[in-house]
C-alpha positions as CSV (number, residue, x, y, z in Angstrom):
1,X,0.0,0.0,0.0
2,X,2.8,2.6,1.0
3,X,4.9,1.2,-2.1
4,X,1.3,2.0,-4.3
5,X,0.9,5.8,-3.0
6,X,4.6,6.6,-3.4
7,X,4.3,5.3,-7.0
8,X,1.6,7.5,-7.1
9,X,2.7,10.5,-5.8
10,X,5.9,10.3,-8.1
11,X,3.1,9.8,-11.3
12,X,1.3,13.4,-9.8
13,X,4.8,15.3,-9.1
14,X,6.1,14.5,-13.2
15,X,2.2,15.0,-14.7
16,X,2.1,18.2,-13.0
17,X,5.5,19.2,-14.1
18,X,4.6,18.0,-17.9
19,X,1.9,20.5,-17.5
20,X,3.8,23.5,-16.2
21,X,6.7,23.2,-18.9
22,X,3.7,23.1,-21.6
23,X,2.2,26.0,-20.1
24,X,5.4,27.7,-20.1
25,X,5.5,26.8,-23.6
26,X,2.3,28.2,-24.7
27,X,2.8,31.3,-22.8
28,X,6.0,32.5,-24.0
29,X,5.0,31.0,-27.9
30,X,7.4,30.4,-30.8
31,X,9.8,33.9,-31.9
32,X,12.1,34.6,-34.7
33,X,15.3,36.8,-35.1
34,X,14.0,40.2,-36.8
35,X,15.1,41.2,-40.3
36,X,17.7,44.2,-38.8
37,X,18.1,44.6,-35.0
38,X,21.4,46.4,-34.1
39,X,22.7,48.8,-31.8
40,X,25.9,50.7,-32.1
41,X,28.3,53.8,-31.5
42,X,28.5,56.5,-34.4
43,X,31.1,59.4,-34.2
44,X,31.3,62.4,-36.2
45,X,34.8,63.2,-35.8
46,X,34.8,66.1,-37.8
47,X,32.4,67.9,-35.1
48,X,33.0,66.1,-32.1
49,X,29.2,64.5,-32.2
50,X,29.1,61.1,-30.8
51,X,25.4,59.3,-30.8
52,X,24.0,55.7,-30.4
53,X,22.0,54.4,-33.1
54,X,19.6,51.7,-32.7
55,X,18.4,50.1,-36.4
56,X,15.1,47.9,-36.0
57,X,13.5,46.2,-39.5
58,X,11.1,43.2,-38.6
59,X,10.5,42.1,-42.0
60,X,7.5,42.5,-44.3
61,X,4.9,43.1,-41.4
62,X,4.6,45.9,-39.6
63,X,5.6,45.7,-35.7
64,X,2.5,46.6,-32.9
65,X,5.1,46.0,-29.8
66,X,9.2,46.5,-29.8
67,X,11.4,46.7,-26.7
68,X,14.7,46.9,-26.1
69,X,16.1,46.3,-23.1
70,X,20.0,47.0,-22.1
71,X,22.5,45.0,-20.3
72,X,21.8,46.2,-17.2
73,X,18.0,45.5,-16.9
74,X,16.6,49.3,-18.1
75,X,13.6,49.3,-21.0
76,X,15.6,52.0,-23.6
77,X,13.0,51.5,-25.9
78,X,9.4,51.3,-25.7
79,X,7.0,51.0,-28.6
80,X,3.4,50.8,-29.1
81,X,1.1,51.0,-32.2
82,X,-2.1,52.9,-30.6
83,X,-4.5,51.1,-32.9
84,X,-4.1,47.8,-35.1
85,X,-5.6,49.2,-38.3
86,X,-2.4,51.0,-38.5
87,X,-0.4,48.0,-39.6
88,X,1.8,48.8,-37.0
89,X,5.6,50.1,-38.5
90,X,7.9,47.5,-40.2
91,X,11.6,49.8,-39.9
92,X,13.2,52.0,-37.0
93,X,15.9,54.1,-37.0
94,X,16.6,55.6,-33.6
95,X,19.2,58.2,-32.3
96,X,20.1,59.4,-29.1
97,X,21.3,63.4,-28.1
98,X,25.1,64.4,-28.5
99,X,26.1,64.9,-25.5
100,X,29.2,67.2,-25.1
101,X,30.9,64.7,-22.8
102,X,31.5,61.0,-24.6
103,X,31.2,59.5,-21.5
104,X,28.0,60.7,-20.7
105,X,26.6,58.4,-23.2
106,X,29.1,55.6,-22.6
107,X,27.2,55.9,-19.0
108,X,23.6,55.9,-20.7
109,X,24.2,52.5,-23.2
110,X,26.4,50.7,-21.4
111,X,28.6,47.9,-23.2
112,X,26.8,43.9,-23.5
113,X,24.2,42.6,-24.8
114,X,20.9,44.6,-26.0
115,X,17.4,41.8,-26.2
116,X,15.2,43.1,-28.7
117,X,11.6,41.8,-28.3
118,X,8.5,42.8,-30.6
119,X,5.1,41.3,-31.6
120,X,3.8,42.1,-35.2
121,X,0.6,43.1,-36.1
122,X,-0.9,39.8,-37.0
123,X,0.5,38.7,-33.7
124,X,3.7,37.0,-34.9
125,X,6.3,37.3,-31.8
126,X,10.4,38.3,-32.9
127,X,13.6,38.0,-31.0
128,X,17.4,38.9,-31.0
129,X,20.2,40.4,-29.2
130,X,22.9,42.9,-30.0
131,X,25.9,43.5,-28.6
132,X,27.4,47.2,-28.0
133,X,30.9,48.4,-27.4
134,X,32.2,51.4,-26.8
135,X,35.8,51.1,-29.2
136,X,35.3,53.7,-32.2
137,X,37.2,53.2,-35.4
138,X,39.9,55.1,-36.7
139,X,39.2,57.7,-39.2
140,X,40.1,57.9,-42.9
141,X,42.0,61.0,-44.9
142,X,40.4,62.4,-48.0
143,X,43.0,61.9,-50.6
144,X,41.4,62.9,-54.0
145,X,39.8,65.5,-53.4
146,X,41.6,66.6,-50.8
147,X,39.8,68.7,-47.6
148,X,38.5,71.8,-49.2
149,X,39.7,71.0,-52.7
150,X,38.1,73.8,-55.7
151,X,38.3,73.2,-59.2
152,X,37.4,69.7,-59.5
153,X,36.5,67.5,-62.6
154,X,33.4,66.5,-62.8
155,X,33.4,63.9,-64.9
156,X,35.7,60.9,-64.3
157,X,36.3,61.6,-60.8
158,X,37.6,59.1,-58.3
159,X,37.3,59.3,-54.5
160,X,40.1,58.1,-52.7
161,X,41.3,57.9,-49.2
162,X,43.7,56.5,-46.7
163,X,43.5,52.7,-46.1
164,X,42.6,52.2,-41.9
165,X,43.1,48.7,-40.7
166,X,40.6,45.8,-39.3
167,X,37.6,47.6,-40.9
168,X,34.4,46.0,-42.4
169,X,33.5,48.4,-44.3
170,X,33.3,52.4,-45.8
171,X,30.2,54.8,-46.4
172,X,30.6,57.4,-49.2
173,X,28.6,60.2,-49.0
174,X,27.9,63.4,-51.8
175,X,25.6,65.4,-51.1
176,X,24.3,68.8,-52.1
177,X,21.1,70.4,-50.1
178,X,19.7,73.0,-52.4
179,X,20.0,70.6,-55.6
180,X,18.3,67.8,-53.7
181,X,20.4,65.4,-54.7
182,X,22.8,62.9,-52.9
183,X,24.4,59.5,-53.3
184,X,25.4,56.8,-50.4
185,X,27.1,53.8,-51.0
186,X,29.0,51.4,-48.5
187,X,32.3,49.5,-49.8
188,X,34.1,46.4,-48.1
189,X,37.0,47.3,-45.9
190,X,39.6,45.8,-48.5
191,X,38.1,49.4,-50.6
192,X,39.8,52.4,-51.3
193,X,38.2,54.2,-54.1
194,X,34.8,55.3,-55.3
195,X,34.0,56.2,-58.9
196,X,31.5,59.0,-58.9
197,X,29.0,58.7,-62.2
198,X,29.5,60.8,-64.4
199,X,26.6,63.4,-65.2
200,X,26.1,63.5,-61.0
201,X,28.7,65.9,-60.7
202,X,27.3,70.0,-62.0
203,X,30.4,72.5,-62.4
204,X,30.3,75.2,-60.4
205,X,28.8,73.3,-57.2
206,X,30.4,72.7,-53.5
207,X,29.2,69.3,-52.5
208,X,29.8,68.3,-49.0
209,X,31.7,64.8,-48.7
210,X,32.0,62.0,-46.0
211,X,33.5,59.3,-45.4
212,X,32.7,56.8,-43.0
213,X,34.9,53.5,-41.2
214,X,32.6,50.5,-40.0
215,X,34.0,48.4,-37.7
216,X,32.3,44.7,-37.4
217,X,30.6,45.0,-34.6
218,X,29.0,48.3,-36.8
219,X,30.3,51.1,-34.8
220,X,31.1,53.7,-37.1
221,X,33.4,57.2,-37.3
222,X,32.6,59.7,-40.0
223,X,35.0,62.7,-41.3
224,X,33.4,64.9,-43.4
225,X,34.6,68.4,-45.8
226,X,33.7,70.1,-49.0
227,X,35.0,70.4,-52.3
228,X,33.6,72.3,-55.4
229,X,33.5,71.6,-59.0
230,X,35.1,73.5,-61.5
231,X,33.7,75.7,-64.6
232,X,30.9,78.6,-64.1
233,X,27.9,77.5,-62.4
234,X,25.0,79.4,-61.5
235,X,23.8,79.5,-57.6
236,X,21.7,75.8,-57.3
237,X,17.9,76.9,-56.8
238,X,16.2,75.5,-54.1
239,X,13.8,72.5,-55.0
240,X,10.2,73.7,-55.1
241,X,8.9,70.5,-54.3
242,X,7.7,70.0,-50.6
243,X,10.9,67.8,-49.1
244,X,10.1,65.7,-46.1
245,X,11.5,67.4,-42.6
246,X,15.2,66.3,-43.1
247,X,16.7,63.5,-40.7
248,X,20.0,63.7,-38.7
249,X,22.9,61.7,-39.3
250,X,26.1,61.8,-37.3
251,X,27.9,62.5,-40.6
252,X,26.1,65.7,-42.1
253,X,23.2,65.7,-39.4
254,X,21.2,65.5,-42.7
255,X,19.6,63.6,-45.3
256,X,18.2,65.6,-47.9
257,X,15.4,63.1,-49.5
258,X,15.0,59.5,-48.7
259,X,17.1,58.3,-52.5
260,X,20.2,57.6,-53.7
261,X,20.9,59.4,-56.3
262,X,19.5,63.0,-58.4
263,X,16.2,61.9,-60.4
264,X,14.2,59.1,-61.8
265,X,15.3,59.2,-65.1
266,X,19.4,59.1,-63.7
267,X,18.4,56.4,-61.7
268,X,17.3,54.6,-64.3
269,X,20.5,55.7,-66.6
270,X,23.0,54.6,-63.7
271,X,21.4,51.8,-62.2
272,X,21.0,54.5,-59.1
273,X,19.4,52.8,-55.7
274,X,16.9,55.4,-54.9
275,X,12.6,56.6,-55.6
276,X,12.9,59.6,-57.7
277,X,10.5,61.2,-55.5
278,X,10.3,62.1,-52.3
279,X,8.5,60.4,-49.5
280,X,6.3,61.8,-46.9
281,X,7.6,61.1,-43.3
282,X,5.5,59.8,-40.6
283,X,6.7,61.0,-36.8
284,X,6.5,58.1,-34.5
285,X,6.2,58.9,-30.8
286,X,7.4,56.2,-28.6
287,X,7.8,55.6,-24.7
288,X,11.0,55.7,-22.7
289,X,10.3,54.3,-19.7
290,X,13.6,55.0,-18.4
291,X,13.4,58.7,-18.9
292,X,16.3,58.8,-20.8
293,X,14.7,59.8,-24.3
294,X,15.9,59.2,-27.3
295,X,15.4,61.6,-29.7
296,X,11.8,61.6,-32.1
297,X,12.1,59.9,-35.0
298,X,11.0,60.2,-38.5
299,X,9.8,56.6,-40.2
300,X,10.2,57.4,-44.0
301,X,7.7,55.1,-46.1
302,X,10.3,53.1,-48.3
303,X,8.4,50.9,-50.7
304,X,10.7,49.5,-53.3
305,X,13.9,51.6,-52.0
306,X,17.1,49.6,-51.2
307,X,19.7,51.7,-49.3
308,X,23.1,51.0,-50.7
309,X,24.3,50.4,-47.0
310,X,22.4,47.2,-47.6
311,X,24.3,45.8,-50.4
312,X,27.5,45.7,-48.6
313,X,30.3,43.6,-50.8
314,X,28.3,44.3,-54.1
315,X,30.0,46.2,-56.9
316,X,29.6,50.1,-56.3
317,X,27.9,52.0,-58.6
């Protein structure tokens, strides 16, 4: 009889911890790893500027829920769609202040692990971790065209830099406000040049130039200058179409339209990554339960656009 309750009470103890690991189970459900979901240091060394940058993409549906939580235990990020018909929003792109003092934000994001947890709007849960550290590249040295350089070609001209070691990468950036136009393209570490396309190029025009060095964990330090075009060219005339409020980058603290690139038709010509057209931006408010906001945010609507940064290793255009 003893021998038959013990037996007993051994069958009740492992039924009832079947059914709290199945519980467990159904609670927490089935997640997968988001599409982008990074965290990492960006420097404009050029200005002193240092920011943290947190890049969220959860695929093709929209996300209801995101979180982010740092090493030590504080909730950094803290999202909510305030209705469901919205779809919810499918890309982030977060930046913190610039504080004057580096370590200020060293303090803020400390270096580990960042967890990433959302929920889409059909109720599909994601999950994935990103780990931060506080070591910033080295910077490059424009070569051709050199810092402030005035009279240059426009057609056939070649950027070029100084090689920096242990790097996964390099971001190109021309830009030119009151034309509207700009191009962005990311090379491999191993890369030292960048062939602008000819016909991008006016004469007459200061462009504003940066370069940027990626490290593999993404951190990123940018340098930046100007250089102008030779020949006679009249003052660039503001675009009179409505551009969308212009976002911040640790580079330029700018990004004059969401393309790649100057207009649809060059795009077309060059094989360009960008939409001809500018897209309206939707602010997105978001909770910081920590009290230690992040900046607002502009979402920019990106149907069909690819951002060059995402073809790293492909051939540059």
């Amino acid at each position: 009889m003893t021998r038959l309750i013990r037996i007993l009470a051994v069958t009740l103890v492992l039924s009832s911890h079947g059914l709290a690991l199945v519980g467990v189970g159904k609670e927490s459900g089935p997640s997968v790893p988001f599409a982008v979901a990074r965290v990492y240091f960006e420097q404009n060394a050029t200005d002193g500027d240092f920011e943290v940058v947190f890049e969220v993409k959860g695929g093709d549906k929209g996300l209801a829920k995101l979180v982010v939580v740092s090493p030590d235990g504080r909730t950094v990020i803290d999202f909510r769609a305030s209705d469901a018909s919205t779809l919810g929003i499918r890309q982030f792109h977060f930046e913190s202040p610039e504080p004057a003092n580096f370590e200020s934000l060293r303090a803020a994001y400390p270096e580990g692990v960042y967890t990433f947890t959302a929920e889409t709007a059909d109720g599909k849960k994601l999950h994935s971790q990103s780990a931060l550290n506080h070591k910033l590249p080295e910077t490059a040295s424009f070569l051709r065209p050199g810092a402030g350089a005035r009279g240059v070609d426009v057609k056939d001209l070649e950027i070029s830099w100084t090689p920096v070691k242990g790097l996964a990468a390099y971001i190109i950036k021309i830009e030119q406000d009151e034309l509207d136009v700009s191009i962005t393209t990311r090379v491999p570490g191993s890369v030292v040049k960048f062939a602008v396309p000819d016909g991008f190029l006016l004469p007459g025009v200061e462009y504003q130039l940066s370069i940027g060095t990626v490290t593999n964990e993404g951190n990123t330090s940018f340098v930046e200058t100007t250089f102008t075009t030779a020949g006679q060219g009249s003052k660039p005339e503001k675009s009179r179409r409505d551009s969308p409020s212009k976002l911040k980058t640790a580079t330029a603290r700018r990004e004059p339209r969401p393309h790649w690139g100057a207009s649809r038709s060059q795009c077309a010509s060059r094989s360009l990554s960008c939409l001809g057209e500018a897209a309206s931006p939707n602010t997105v408010s978001f909770r910081d339960t920590d009290h230690k906001a992040l900046k607002t945010f502009h979402h920019v609507i990106t149907t069909g656009l690819i951002h060059p940064a995402e073809e790293a290793g492909k051939k540059s255009h």
